[in-house]
C-alpha positions in Angstrom: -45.7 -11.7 -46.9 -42.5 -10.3 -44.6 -41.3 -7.1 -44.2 -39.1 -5.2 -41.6 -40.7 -3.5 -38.8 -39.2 0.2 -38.9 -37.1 1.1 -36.1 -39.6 3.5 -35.1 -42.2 1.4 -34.3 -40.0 -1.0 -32.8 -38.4 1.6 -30.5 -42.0 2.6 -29.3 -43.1 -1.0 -29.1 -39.7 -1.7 -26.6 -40.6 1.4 -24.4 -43.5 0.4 -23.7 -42.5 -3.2 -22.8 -39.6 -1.8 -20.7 -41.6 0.8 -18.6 -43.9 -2.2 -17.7 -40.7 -4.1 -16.8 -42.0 -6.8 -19.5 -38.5 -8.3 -19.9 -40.1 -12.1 -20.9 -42.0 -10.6 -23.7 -38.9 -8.9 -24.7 -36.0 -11.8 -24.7 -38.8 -13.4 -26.9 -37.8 -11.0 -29.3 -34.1 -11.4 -29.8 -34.5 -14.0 -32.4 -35.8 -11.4 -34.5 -33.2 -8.7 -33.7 -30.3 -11.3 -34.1 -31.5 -11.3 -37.2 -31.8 -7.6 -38.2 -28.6 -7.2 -37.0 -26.8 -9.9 -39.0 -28.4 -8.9 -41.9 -26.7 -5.5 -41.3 -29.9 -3.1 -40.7 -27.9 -0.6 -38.9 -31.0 1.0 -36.8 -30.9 -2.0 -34.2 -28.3 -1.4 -33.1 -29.6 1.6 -31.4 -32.9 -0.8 -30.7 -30.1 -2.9 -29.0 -28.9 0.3 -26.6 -31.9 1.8 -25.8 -33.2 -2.3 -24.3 -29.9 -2.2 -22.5 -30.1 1.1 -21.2 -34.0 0.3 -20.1 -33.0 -2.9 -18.3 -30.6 -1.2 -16.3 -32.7 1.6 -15.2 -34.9 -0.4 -14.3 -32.6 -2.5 -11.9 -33.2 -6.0 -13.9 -29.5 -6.5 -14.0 -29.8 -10.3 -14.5 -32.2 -9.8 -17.2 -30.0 -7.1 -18.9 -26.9 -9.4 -18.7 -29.2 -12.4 -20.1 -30.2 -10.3 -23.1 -27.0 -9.2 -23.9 -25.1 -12.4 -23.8 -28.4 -13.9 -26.1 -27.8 -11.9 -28.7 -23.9 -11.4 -28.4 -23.3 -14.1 -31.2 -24.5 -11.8 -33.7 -23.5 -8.7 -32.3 -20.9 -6.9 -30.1 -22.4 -3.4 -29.0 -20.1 -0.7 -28.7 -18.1 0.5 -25.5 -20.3 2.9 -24.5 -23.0 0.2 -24.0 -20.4 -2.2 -22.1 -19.7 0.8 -19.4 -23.2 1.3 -19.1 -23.5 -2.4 -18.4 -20.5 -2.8 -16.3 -21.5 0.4 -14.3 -24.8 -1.1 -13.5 -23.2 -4.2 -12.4 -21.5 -2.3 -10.0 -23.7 -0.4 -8.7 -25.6 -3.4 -8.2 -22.5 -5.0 -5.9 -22.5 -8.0 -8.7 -18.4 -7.3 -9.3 -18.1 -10.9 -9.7 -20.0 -10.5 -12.7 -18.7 -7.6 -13.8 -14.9 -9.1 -13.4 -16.5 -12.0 -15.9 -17.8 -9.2 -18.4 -14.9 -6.8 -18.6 -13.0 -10.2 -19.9 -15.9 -10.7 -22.5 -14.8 -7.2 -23.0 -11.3 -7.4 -23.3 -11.9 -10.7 -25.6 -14.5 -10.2 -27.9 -14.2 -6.5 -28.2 -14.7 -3.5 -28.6 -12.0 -1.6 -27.8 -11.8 -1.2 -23.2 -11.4 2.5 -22.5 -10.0 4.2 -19.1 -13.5 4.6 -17.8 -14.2 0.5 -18.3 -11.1 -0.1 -15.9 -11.9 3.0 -13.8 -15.3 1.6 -12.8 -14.5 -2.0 -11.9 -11.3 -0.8 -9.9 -13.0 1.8 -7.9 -16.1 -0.8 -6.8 -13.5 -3.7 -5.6 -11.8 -0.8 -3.2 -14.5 0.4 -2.3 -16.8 -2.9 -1.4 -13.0 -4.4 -0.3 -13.9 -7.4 -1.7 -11.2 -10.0 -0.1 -11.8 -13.5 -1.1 -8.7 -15.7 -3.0 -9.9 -14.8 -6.3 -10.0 -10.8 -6.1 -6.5 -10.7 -4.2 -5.0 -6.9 -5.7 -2.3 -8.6 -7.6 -5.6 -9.7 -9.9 -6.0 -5.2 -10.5 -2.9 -4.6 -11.2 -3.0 -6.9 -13.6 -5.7 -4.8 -15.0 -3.8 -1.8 -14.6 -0.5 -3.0 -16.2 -3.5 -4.4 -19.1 -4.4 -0.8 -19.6 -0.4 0.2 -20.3 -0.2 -2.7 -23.0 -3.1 -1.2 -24.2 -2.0 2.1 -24.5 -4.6 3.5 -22.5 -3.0 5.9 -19.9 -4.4 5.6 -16.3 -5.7 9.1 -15.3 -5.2 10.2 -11.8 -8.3 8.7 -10.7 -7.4 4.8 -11.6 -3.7 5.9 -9.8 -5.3 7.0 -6.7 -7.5 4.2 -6.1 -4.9 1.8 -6.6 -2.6 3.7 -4.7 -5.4 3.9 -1.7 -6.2 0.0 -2.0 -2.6 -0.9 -1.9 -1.8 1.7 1.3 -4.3 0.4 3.0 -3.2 -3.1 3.0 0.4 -2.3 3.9 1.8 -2.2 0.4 3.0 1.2 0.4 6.2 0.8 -1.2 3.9 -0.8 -4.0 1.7 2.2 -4.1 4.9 4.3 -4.6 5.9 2.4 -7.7 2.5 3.6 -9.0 3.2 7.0 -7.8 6.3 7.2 -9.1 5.4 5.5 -13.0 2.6 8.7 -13.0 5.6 11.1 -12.1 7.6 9.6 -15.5 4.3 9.9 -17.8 4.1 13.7 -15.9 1.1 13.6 -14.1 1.9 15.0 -10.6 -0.8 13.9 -8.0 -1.9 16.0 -5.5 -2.2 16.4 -1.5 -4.9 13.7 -1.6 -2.3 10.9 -2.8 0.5 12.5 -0.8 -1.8 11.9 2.2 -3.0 8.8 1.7 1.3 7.8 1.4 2.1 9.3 4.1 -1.0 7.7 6.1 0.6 4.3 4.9 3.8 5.0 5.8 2.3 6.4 9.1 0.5 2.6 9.4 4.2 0.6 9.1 5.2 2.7 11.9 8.1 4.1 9.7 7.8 8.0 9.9 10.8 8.7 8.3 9.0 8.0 5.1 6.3 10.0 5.6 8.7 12.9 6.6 10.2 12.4 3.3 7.1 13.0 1.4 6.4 15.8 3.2 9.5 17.3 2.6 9.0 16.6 -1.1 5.5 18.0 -0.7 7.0 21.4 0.6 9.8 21.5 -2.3 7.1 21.2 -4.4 4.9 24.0 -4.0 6.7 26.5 -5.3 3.1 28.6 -5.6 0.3 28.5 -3.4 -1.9 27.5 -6.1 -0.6 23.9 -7.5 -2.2 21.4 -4.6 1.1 20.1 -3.4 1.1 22.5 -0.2 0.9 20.0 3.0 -2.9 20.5 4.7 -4.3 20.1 7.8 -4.2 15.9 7.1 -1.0 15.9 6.6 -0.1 17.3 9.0 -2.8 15.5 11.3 -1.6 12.3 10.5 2.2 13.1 10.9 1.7 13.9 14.8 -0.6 11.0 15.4 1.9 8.5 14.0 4.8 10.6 16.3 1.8 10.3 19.0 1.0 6.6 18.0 5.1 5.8 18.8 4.8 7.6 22.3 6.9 10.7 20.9 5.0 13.1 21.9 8.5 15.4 21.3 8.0 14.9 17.8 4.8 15.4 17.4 4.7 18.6 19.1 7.5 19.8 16.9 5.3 19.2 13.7 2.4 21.3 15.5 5.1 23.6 15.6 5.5 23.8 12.3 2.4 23.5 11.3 1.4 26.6 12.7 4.4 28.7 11.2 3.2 27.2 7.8 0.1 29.2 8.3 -2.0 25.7 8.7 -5.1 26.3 10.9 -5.3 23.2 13.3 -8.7 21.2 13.4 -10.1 19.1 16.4 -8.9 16.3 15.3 -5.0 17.5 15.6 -5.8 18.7 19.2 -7.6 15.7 20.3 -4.4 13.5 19.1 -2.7 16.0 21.5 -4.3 16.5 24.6 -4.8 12.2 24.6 -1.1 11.9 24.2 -0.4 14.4 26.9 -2.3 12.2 29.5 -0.8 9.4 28.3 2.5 10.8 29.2 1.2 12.1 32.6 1.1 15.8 31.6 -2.0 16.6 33.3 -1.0 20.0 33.3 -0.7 20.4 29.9 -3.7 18.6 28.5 -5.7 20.6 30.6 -4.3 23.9 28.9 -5.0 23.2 25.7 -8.2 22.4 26.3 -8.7 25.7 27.6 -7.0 27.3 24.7 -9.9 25.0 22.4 -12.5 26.1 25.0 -11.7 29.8 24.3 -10.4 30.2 20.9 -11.3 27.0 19.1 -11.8 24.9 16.9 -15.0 23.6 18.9 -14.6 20.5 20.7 -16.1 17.2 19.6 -17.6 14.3 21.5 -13.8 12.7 21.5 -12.5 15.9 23.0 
């Protein structure tokens, strides 16, 4: 005689299987869910997120991916269940996988949302993946995906493609990005400011970066809105000045940095008292590192 198993006994039956990491026992079973679900018993398809969910946490990403693409014929989970699998995948460094399942995604459905692009962009920055295939032009395809798609790319997706490209010299990219978040009125903060100005700072063309700064400083208008250059900025400004042997610049920006009421770090006086050897000013490398010695901030190893 058949009958259904109830979803409660099921659900126990799979916990168990899981927390002894018996994933054989349980692909055996997708027959059966396939199934259940194409008969339309609604309750697997929790069944069917809770496995997911079980295999991931227990680091059996393969196995996840295998029982998930056994059963996909008859079923497409939801979204949430795809970031929890692409998430894993990540974690896990497999972001060739994950590349191949956020186009299963975008094909067979459901529906990407910001957080499915946010996680795959942020592990290829961050793990700078660099072979042919994952060349950036490949995420900004993603990223002008998300547009077509109506999804609007919160400040997080901006700033790590604005980071990846700056980094690889494609600042005036970067600013196109910066710059299409300024027409949809999100207005990024110091953080993306600095990492432009770092870029900028990298080409060896500081009249850039000097421009940002200046529309940093137009900008906060109140103390209180995050556009108000920081010690970074300011840090990075002078070591680019340094890094094109004018220390006359750089000591101008010190300058102002100090009437702006920004508190020096090491790092901006280490930047200095380097380039004032480098120049032969003895003299004056040793003062300020009697004025650190005294007053702060404390010296460093570099120092």
């Amino acid at each position: 005689m058949d009958f259904l198993v109830s979803p409660y006994a099921m659900s126990t039956m799979l916990s168990c299987l899981v927390g002894y990491k018996r994933i054989g026992v349980i692909l055996d079973m997708d027959a059966m869910m396939v199934n259940g679900l194409r008969q339309e018993w609604f309750p697997y398809l929790n069944l069917y997120n809770f496995v997911i969910v079980g295999l991931f946490k227990k680091d059996e990403v393969e196995m996840g991916l295998e029982f998930h693409w056994a059963i996909k014929r008859g079923f497409v989970p939801d979204i949430v269940v795809c970031n929890k699998i692409l998430r894993s995948l990540c974690n896990d460094n497999s972001i060739r996988i994950a590349h191949d399942f956020l186009y299963l995604i975008l094909e067979l459905g459901p529906n990407a949302s910001v957080m499915t692009f946010n996680m795959l962009l942020n592990a290829y920055f961050v793990l700078l993946v660099a072979s042919e295939i994952w060349k950036l032009e490949r995420w900004a395809w993603f990223y002008l995906d998300m547009l077509k798609k109506r999804l609007t790319p919160d400040t997080f997706v901006d700033n790590v493609l604005i980071n990846g490209l700056s980094k690889q010299g494609r600042v005036p990219d970067a600013l196109r990005i910066f710059y299409h978040a300024l027409k949809r009125g999100i207005r990024h903060g110091v953080f993306t400011y600095n990492t432009l100005i770092d870029g900028w700072c990298r080409l060896e063309q500081l009249e850039y970066g000097i421009k940002l700064y200046t529309q940093m400083s137009k900008l906060d208008v109140l103390p209180d809105r995050g556009f108000a250059p920081d010690v970074v900025t300011y840090c990075t400004l002078i070591d680019g000045f340094c890094e094109k042997s004018n220390l006359t610049a750089g000591l101008s920006i010190f300058k102002l940095m100090l009437k702006n009421g920004v508190y020096p770090d090491i790092a901006v006086y280490n930047v200095l008292i380097s380039m004032f050897f480098k120049e032969g000013r003895v003299k004056n490398a040793l003062e300020l590192f009697r004025q650190v010695s005294e007053v702060g901030p404390r010296p460093d190893t570099v120092t």
